[in-house]
C-alpha positions as CSV (number, residue, x, y, z in Angstrom):
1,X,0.0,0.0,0.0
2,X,1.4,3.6,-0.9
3,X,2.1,6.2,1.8
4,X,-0.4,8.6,2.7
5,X,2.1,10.8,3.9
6,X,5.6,11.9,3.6
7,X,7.4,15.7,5.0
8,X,10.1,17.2,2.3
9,X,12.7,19.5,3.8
10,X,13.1,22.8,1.6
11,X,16.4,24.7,2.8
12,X,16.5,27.5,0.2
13,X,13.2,29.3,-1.8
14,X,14.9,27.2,-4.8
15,X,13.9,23.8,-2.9
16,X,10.3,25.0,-2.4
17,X,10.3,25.5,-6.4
18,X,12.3,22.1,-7.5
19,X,9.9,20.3,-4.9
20,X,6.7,21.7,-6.8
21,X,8.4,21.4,-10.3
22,X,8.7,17.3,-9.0
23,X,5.1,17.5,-7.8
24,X,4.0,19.3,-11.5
25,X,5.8,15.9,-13.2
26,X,4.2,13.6,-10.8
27,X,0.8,15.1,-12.0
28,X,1.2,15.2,-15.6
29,X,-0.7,12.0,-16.2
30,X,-3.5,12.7,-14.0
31,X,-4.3,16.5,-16.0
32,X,-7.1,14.8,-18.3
33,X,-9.0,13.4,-15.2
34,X,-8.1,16.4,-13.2
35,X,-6.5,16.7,-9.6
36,X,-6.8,19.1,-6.6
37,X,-3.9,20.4,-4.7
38,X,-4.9,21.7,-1.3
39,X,-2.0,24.4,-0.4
40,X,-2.0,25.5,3.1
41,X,0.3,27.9,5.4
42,X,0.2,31.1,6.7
43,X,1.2,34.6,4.6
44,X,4.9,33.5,3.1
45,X,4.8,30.6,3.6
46,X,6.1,29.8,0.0
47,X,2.3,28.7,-1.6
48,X,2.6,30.7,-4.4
49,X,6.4,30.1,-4.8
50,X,5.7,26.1,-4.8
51,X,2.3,26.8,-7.6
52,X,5.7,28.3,-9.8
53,X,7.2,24.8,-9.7
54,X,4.2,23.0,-10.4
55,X,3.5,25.3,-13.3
56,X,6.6,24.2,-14.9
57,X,6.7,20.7,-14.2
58,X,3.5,21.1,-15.4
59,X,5.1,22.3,-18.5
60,X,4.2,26.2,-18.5
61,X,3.7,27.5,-22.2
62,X,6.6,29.5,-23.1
63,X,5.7,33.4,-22.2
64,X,3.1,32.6,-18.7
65,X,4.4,33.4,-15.7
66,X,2.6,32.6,-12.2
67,X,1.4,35.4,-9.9
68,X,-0.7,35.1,-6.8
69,X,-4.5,35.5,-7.4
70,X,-5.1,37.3,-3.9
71,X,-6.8,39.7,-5.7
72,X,-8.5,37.9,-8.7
73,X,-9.2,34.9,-6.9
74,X,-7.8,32.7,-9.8
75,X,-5.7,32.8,-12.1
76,X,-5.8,29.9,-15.0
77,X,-2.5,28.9,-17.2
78,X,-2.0,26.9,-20.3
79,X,0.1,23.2,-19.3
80,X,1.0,20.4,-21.0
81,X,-2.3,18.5,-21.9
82,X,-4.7,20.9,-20.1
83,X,-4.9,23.8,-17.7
84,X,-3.9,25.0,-14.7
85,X,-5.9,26.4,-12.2
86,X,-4.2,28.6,-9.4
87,X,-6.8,29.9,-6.7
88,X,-7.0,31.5,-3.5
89,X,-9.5,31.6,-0.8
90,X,-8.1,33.4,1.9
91,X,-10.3,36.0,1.1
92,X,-12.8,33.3,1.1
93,X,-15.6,32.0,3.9
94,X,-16.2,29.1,3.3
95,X,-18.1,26.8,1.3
96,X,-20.7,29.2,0.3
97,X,-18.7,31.5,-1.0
98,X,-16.3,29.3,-2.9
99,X,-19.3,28.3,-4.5
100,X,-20.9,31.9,-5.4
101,X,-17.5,33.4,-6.7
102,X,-17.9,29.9,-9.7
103,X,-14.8,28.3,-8.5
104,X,-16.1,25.3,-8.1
105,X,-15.9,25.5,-12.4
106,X,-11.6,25.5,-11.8
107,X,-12.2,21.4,-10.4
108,X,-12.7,18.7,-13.1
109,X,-11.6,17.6,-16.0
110,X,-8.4,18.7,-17.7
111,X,-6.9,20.6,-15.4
112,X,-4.8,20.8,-12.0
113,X,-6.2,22.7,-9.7
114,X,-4.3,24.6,-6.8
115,X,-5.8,26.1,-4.0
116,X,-4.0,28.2,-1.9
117,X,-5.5,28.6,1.7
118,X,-8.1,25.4,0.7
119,X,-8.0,25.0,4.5
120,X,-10.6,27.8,3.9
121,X,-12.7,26.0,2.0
122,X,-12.1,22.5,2.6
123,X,-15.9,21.4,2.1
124,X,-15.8,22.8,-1.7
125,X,-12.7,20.8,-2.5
126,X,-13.4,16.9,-3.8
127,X,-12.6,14.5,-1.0
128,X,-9.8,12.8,-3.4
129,X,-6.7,15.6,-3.5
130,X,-3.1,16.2,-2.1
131,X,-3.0,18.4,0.8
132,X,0.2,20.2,1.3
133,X,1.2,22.5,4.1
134,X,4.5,24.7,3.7
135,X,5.5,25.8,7.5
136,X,8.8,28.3,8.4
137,X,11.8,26.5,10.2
138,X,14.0,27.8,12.3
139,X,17.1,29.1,10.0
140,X,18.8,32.0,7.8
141,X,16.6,33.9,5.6
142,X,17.7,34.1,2.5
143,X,18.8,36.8,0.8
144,X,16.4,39.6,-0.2
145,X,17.7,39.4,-4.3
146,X,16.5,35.5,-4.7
147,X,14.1,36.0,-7.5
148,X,11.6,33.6,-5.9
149,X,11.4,35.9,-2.9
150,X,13.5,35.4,0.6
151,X,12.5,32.3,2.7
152,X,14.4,30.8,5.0
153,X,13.6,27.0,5.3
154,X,10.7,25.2,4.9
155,X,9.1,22.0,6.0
156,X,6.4,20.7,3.5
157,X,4.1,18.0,4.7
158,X,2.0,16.2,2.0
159,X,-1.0,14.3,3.0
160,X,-2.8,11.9,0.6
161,X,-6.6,11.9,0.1
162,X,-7.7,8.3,-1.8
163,X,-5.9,6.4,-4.1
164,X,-5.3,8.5,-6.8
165,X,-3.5,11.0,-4.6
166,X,-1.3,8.4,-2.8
167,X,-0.2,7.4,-6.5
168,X,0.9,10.8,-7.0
169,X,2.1,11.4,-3.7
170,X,4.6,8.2,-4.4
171,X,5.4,9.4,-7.6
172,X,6.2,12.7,-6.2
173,X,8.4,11.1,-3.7
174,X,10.3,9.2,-6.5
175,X,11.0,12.3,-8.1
176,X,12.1,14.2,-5.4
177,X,13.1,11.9,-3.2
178,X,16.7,13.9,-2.3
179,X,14.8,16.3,-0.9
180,X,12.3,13.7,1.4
181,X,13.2,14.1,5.3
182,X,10.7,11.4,6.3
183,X,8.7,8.5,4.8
């Protein structure tokens, strides 16, 4: 039976990236049938830093870039094979609103869907998804001129919700294995 958990270790702001780049390759063959990412942590925690790496493992078309959707809410992106779908609810109360902003249209079909803050929203979000926290360690920030923002290190714990998200939580792990502090 595959693991329904496993904590990654992410030293540098570059780590948070290569770990989402590994998780964006895990999920390429799962974009048709569409799969949730549940993204939580507080303000800086490196959410929207880790939806950069899955955007390119992903394979980002030449040209996007990812930005947080504080403000919009989502934000969608051309991938290999399908779309990507990068929302947050922090500005979100729940269900009900989840719901009455239409993002319940971002889940389904031919897409990856992140949610940053799902933690908000939890009862929108399909019971079969990868929940991933990103929490501060104790450690050196880095410094300010990192183009994917100063962050000190980071623990990332990934939690597997039904069978499709344990495959891709052990294909995740065989990709970034280097980087796994615990099975």
């Amino acid at each position: 039976m595959a693991e329904d958990r496993i904590v990654f270790r992410a030293p540098r702001a570059a780590d948070t990236l290569a770990l989402g780049r590994a998780l964006g390759v895990a999920l390429g063959p799962w974009v048709a049938e569409g799969f949730v990412v549940d993204l939580r942590g507080d303000l800086g925690a490196g959410k929207t830093v880790f939806v950069r790496g899955v955007a390119a493992g992903l394979g980002l078309a030449p040209g996007e870039s990812v930005a947080s959707p504080t403000f919009t809410l989502a934000r969608d992106h051309a991938v290999e094979g399908g779309r990507l779908a990068h929302l947050d609810a922090y500005r979100l109360d729940g269900a009900d609103e989840f719901f009455a902003a239409g993002l319940d249209e971002c889940l389904g079909p031919g897409q990856v869907t992140c949610v940053e803050w799902g933690e908000r929203v939890t009862e929108a979000l399909p019971a079969e998804r990868l929940e991933v926290a990103l929490e501060p360690e104790e450690g050196e920030c880095e410094e300010p001129g990192d183009p994917n923002g100063p962050q000190g290190p980071r623990r990332l714990e990934a939690r597997a919700h039904g069978a499709r998200a344990r495959a891709v939580l052990a294909r995740w792990r065989a990709l970034a294995e280097p980087r796994a502090a615990t099975p």
